[in-house]
N, C-alpha and C positions, 0 to 999 in steps of 0.2 A: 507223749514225749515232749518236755520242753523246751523250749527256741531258746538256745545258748544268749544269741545275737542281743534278745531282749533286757536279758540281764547285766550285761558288758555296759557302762557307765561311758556316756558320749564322748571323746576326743578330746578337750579343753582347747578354745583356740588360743593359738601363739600370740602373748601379750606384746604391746609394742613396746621396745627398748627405749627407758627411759631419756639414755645418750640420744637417741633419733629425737624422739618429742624433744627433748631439752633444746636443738639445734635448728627445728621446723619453729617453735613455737612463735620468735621473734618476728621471723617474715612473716606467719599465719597473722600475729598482731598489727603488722604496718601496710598490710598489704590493702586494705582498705583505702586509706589515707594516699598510698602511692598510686591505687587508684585514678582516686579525685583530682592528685596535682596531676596525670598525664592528659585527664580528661578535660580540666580546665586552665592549665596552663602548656603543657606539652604539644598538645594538639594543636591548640591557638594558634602556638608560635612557630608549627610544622604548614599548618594551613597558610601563615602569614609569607613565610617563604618562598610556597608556591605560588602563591598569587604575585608577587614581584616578580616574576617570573611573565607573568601574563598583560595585555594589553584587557582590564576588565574597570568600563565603567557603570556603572547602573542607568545612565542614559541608555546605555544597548546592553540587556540584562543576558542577551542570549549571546552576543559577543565574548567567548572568551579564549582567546587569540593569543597563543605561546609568541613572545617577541625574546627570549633570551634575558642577555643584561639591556635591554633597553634602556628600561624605568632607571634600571644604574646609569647608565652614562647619562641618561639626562638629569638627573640629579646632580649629579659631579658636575655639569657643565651650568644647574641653576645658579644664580648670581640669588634667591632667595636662600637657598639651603646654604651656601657660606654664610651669609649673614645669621642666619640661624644659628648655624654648628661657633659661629665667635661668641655670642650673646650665649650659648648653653656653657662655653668655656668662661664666661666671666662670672654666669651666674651661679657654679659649681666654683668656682676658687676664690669668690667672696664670701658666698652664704654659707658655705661650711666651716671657713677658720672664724666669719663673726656670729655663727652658735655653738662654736667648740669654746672660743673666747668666753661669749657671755655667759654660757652654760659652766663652766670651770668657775668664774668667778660667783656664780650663784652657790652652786655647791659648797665652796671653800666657805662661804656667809652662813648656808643653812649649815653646815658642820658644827659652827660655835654656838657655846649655849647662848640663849638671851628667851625672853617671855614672848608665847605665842608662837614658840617656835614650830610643832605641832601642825595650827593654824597656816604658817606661810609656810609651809612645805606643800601642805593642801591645795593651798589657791595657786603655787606654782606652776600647777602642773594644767591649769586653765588653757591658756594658749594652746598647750598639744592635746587637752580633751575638747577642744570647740572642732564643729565640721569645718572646711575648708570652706566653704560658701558661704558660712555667716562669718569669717573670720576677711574675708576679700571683699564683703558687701560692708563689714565694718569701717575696713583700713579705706573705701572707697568714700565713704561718709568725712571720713578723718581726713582725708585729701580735697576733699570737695573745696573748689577757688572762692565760691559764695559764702560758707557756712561751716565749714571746715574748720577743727579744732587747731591743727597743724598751722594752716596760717595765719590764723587769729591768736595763738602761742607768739606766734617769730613774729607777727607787727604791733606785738604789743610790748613787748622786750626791744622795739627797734631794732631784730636784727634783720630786717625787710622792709623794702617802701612800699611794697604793693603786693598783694595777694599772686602767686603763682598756681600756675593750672598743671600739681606734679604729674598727673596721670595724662594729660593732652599733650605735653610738652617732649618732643623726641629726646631730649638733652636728660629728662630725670625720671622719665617714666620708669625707664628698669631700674635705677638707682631706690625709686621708691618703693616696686614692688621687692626686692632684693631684702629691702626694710624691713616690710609686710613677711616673710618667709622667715627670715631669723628671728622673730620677735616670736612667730609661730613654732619654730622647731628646736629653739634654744632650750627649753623645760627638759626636752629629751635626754641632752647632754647633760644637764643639771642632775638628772635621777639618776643615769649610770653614774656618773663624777662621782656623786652621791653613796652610792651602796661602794662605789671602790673604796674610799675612805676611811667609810665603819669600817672598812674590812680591815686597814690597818693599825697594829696592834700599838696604843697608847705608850707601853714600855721603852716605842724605839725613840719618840719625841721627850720623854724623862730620860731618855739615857742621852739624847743627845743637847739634850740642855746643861744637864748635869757635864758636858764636855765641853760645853761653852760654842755652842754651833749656833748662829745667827737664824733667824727667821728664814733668810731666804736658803741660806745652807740646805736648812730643815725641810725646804719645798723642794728644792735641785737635790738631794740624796734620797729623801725618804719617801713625800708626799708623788712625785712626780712617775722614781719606777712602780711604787705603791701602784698606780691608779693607771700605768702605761696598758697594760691590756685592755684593761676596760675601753680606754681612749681609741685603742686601736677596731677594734671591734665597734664602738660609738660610729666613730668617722665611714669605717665602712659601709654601714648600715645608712649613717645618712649619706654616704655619696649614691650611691644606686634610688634610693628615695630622691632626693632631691633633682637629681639627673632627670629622672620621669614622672616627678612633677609640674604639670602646666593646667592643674584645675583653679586654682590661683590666678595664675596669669590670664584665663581665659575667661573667667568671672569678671575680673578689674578693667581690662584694656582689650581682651579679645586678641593681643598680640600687636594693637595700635601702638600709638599712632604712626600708619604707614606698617614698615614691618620692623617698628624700634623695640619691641617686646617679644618676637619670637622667639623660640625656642625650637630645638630640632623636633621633640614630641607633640608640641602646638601643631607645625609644619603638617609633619604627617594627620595628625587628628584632622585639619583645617581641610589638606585635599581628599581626605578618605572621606569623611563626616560631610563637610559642606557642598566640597564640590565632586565629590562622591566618585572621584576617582580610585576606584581601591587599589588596582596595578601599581602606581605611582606612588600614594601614599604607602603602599608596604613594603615599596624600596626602601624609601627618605627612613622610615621604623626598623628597617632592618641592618642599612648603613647605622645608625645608632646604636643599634645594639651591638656592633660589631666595635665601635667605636668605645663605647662604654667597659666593654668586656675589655679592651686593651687598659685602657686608665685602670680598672679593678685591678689585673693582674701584675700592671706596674706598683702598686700601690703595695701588691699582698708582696711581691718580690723585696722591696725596698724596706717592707717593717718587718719582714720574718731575717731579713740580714743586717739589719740596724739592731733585731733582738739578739742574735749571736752574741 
């Protein structure tokens, strides 16, 4: 007798619907990556939190002592951390409008033909491919009171009697490192400036010649909304960079002379790092971050209703 069973052809199993894959597929691909940012930035900034929280120095490694907002109120009450948070206010509201400035005006130069054009678009972009450690050991050389190009420039043009010590001096040290930063991150704006540009279409600058619209007409109508997103997304981009930028400052002056170079992200690096306070230091980083997120969101509010 033969087994029915045998001959009966296996089941086929149920294919997956392509609508399901098509909809799994995208998470299945980023979920790697979402990962990695939770695990090395998420987490950080989960753990950083908590520890502001805590009374934890590495002097007493097994001390770690829940105080609340302590670390905050004495933070608010440091007469260092104001000074801090004013010098991160001046150094975000100069450095960004003189590398938007100078980067705008680079742009608008490399747009136009001339020879070797190619060439200086390449070397422009110098300053933002150097590390930041040869680029503050450089600008530290170029300031130097003894041997220093900077001074030896301005006393030989007479616009100086005597060598100045920019980086020792309370009076001009941030004005110089300030210097040192826009001369670094200006190429940045110069690239976006740059691709907005090309982007706009030759046809509108012939049509609007041919209607008799002046140069700057030409820049306030067409170049300007032309390249406004770009701008907008540029400035963003370096305000949060620039904000939590202090490897610069801490190469050059270390935050000297006195506390005439601090910055709020110096501050916290200075107590977590040197004096290895980490409770303390991940208040003053966390007040920051809180601070920072407000400017961003001012910022996004004010150009998504200026774009209306």
């Amino acid at each position: 007798m033969t087994d029915l069973s045998l001959s009966r052809p296996a089941p086929a199993e149920a294919p997956v619907p392509r609508a399901l894959a098509r909809r799994v597929l995208p998470y299945a691909m980023l979920s790697p990556a979402v990962l990695v940012t939770l695990a090395i930035v998420f987490l950080p900034m989960v753990q950083t939190a908590w520890m502001s929280l805590h009374d934890y120095v590495l002097f007493r490694p097994n001390d770690f002592t829940w105080v609340g907002l302590k670390n905050f109120r004495a933070a608010l009450a440091d007469e260092v951390f104001w000074i801090s948070l004013g010098h991160t206010a001046i150094w975000m509201a100069v450095t960004i409008p003189a590398q938007l400035l100078l980067g705008l005006v680079t742009a608008m130069l490399l747009n136009q033909p001339f020879p070797w054009r190619g060439l200086a678009r390449a070397l422009i972009i110098i300053p933002w491919a150097l590390p930041s450690v040869v680029i503050a050991l450089m600008w530290v050389w170029i300031y130097d009171s003894n041997y220093g190009i900077a001074n030896e420039f301005l006393l030989r043009f007479g616009l100086i009697r005597q060598a100045i010590p920019w980086l020792a001096d309370p009076s001009t040290a941030l004005g110089a490192i300030i210097l040192t930063l826009t001369w670094q991150g200006f190429p940045f704006f110069a690239v976006m400036i740059l691709a907005g540009l090309q982007s706009i279409p030759k046809s509108y600058y012939e049509a609007a010649s041919i209607d008799g619209a002046s140069a700057w007409n030409q820049f306030r109508h067409i170049t300007l909304p032309g390249i406004s997103g770009v701008i907008m997304t540029a400035v963003l981009l370096r305000l949060i960079w620039v904000a939590n930028s202090f490897d610069v400052i801490f190469v050059m002056t270390g935050g000297g002379p006195g506390y005439a170079t601090y910055t709020l992200p110096l501050y916290a690096f200075v107590k977590a790092r040197t004096n290895l306070d980490f409770g303390y230091g991940s208040a003053i980083a966390v007040l920051f971050t809180l601070c920072l997120m407000g400017v961003v969101v001012f910022y996004l509010r004010r150009s998504l209703k200026g774009a209306e």
